[in-house]
C-alpha positions as CSV (number, residue, x, y, z in Angstrom):
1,X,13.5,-15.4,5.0
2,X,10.1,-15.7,6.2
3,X,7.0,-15.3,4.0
4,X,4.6,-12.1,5.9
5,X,1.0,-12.2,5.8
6,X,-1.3,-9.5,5.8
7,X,-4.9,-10.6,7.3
8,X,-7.7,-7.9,7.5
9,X,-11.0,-9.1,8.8
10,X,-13.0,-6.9,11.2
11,X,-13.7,-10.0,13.4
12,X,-11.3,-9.8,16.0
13,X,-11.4,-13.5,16.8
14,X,-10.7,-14.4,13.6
15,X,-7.9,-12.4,13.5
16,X,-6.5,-13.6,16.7
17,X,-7.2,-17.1,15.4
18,X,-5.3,-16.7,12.6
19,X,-2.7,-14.7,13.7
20,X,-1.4,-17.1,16.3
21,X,-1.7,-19.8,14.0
22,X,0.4,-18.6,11.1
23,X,2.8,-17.3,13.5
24,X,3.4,-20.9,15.0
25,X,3.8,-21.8,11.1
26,X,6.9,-19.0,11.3
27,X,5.2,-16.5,9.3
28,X,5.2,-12.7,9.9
29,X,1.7,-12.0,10.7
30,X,-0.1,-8.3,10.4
31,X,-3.0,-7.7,10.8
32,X,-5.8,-5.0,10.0
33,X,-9.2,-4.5,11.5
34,X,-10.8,-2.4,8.8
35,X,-9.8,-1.4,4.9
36,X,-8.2,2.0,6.6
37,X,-5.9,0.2,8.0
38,X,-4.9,-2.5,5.6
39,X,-3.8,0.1,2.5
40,X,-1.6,1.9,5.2
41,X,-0.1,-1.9,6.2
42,X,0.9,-2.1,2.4
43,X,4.0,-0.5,2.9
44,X,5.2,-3.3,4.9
45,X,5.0,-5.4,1.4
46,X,3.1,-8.3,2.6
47,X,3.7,-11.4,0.3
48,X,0.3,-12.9,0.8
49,X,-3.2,-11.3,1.8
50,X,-5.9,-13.0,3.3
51,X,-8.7,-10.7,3.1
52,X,-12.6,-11.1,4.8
53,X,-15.3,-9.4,1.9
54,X,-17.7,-8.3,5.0
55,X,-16.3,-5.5,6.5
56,X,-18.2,-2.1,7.4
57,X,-16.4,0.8,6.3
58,X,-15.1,-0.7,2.6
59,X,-16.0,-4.3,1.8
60,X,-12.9,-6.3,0.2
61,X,-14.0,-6.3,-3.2
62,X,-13.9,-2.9,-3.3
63,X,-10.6,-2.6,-1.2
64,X,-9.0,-5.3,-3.6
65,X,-10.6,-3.4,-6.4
66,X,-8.7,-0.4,-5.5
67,X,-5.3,-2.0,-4.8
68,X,-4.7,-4.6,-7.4
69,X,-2.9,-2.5,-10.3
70,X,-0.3,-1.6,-7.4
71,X,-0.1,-5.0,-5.5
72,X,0.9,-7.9,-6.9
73,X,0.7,-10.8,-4.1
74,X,-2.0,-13.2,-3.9
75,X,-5.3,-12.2,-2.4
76,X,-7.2,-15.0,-0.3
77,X,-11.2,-14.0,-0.1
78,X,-12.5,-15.0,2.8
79,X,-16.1,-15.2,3.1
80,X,-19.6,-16.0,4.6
81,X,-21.3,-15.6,1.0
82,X,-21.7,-18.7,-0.6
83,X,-23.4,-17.7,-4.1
84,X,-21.9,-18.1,-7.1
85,X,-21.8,-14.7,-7.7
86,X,-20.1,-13.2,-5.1
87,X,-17.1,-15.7,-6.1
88,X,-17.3,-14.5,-9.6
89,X,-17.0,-11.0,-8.6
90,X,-14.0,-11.6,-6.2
91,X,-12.0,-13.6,-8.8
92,X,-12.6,-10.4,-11.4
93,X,-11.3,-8.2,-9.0
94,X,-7.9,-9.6,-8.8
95,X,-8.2,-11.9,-6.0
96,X,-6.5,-15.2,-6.7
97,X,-8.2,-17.5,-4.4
98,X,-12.1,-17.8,-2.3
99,X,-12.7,-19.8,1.1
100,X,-16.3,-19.6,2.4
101,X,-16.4,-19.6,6.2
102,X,-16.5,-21.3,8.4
103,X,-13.5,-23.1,6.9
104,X,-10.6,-25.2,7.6
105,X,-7.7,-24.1,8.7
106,X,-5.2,-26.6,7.3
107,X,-6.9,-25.9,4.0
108,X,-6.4,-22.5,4.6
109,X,-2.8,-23.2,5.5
110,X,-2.2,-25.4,2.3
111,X,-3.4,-22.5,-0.1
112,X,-1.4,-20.1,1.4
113,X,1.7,-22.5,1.1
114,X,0.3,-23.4,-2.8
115,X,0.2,-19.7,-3.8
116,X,3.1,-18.6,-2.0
117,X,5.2,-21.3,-3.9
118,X,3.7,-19.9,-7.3
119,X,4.7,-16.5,-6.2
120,X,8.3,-17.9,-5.5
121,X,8.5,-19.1,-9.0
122,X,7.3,-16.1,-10.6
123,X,9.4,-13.9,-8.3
124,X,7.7,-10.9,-9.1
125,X,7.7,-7.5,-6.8
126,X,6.5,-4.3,-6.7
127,X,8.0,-0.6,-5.4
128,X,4.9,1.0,-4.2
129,X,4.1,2.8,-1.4
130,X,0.5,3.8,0.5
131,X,-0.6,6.9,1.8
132,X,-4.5,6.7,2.7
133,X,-6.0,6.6,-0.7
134,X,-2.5,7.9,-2.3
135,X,-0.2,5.2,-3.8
136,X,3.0,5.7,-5.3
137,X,4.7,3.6,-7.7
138,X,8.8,4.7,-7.6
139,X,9.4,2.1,-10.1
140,X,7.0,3.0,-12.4
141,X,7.0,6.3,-11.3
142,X,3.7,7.1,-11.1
143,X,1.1,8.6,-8.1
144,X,-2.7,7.8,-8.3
145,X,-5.2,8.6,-6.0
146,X,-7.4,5.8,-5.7
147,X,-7.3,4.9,-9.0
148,X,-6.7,8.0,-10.4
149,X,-3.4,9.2,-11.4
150,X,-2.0,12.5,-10.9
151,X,0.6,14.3,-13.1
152,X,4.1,15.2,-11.9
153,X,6.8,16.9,-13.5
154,X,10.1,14.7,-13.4
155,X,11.3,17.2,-10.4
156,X,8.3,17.1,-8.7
157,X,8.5,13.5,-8.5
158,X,12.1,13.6,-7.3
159,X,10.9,15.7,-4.8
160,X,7.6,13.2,-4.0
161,X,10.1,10.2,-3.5
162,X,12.9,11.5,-1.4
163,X,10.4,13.1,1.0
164,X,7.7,10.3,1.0
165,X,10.6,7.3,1.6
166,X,11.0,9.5,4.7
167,X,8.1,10.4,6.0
168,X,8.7,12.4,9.2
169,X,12.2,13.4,8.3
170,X,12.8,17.7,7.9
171,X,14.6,18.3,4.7
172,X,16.1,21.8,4.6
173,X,15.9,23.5,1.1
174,X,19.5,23.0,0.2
175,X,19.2,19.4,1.2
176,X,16.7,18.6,-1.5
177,X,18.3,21.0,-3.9
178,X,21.6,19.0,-3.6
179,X,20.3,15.7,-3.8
180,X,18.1,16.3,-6.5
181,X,20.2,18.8,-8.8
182,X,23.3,17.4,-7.5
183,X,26.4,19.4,-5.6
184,X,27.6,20.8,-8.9
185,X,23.9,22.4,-10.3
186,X,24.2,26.1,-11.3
187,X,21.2,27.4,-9.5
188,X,19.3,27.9,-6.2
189,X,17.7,26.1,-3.5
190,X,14.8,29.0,-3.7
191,X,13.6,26.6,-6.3
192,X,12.2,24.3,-3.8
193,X,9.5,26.4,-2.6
194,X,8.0,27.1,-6.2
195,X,8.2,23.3,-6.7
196,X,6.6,22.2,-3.2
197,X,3.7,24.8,-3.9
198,X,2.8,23.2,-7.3
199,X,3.3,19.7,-5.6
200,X,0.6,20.4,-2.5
201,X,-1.7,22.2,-5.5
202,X,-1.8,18.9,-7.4
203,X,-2.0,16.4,-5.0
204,X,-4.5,18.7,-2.7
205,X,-6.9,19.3,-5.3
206,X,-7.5,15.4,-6.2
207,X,-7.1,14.2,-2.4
208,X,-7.8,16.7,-0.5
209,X,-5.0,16.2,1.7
210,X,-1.6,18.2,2.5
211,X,0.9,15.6,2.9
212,X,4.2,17.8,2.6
213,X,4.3,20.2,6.0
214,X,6.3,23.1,6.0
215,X,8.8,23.2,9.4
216,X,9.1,27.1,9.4
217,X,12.6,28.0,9.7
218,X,14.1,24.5,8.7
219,X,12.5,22.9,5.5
220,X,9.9,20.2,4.7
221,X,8.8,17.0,5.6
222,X,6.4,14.2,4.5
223,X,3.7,13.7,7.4
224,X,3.9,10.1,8.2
């Protein structure tokens, strides 16, 4: 199976650079232009990230900062800082490993192999998945907002997972009722809609955000 690599740099020729070249080295290569767009990539479970600490909108300390308690693989800092300092900070983040640009590639190259071959050993994963700022551990069953968790009920997160491992898809009430009560429950699908409201209320009034969208007439559904 091939090893995927997540690279997020806003340089676009670095990207390019290093895209093409990992992909003649048969890895799966995505890529991100900004922080944005690198916690929504998470879902695709890279097992590597090679990460540039100069970006505009959220600079990779603080993006790696954010993710580490919910991503496991190592984290490459790349850089143009050179002090001391800036190293320090990286490594005390959670990242695993610093290159100062410009750098080689080949030495690039060999560190990805080296850490990739530790996480081989190690052979551990994580279950999480991103939403913006919203990350949700189904293994650990837990849902923070950038950091910050938020408080389910056991049903509610039922309800979280089976919609948000299907973003897009309509569940009608009865749907969710049967796959999370079961077929042989004694009660009613009406249930839903009590549950749904407290769901939106909780996760609304930490993010801001309504990520479940009622299809009038049909059900619910998980905006992608």
């Amino acid at each position: 199976m091939k090893d995927k690599i997540l690279i997020v740099d806003d340089e676009k020729m670095i990207i390019n650079l290093l895209k093409d070249h990992f992909e003649t080295e048969n890895y799966i290569v995505f890529t991100a232009l900004s922080a944005k767009e690198a916690i929504e990539k998470l879902s695709l479970k890279p097992h590597i990230i090679i990460l540039d600490i100069n970006m505009p909108d959220m600079d990779g300390i603080t993006l790696c900062s954010k993710i580490r308690n919910h991503v496991y693989c190592p984290i490459i800092f790349l850089s143009a800082r050179i002090e001391e300092q800036d190293i320090i900070n990286g490594l005390r983040v959670g990242g695993d490993d610093y290159i100062v640009k410009p750098f080689s590639i080949d030495e690039l190259t060999a560190r990805v192999e080296s850490h990739l071959r530790r996480e081989q050993r190690r052979t551990c994963s994580t279950d999480t998945r991103f939403s913006g700022g919203l990350a949700i551990d189904y293994s650990e069953r837990i849902i923070s907002y950038e950091g910050k968790e938020i408080c389910v009920s056991r049903r509610e997160f039922d309800i979280i997972k089976l919609l948000s491992m299907n973003a897009g898809i309509v569940f009608e009430k009865e749907t969710i009722y049967e796959k999370i009560w079961g077929y042989d429950a004694e009660g009613d699908s009406s249930v839903i809609k009590e549950h749904i409201r407290k769901i939106r209320m909780k996760l609304s009034r930490v993010t801001g955000i309504d990520y479940i969208e009622t299809v009038w007439g049909v059900g619910y559904r998980w905006n992608k």
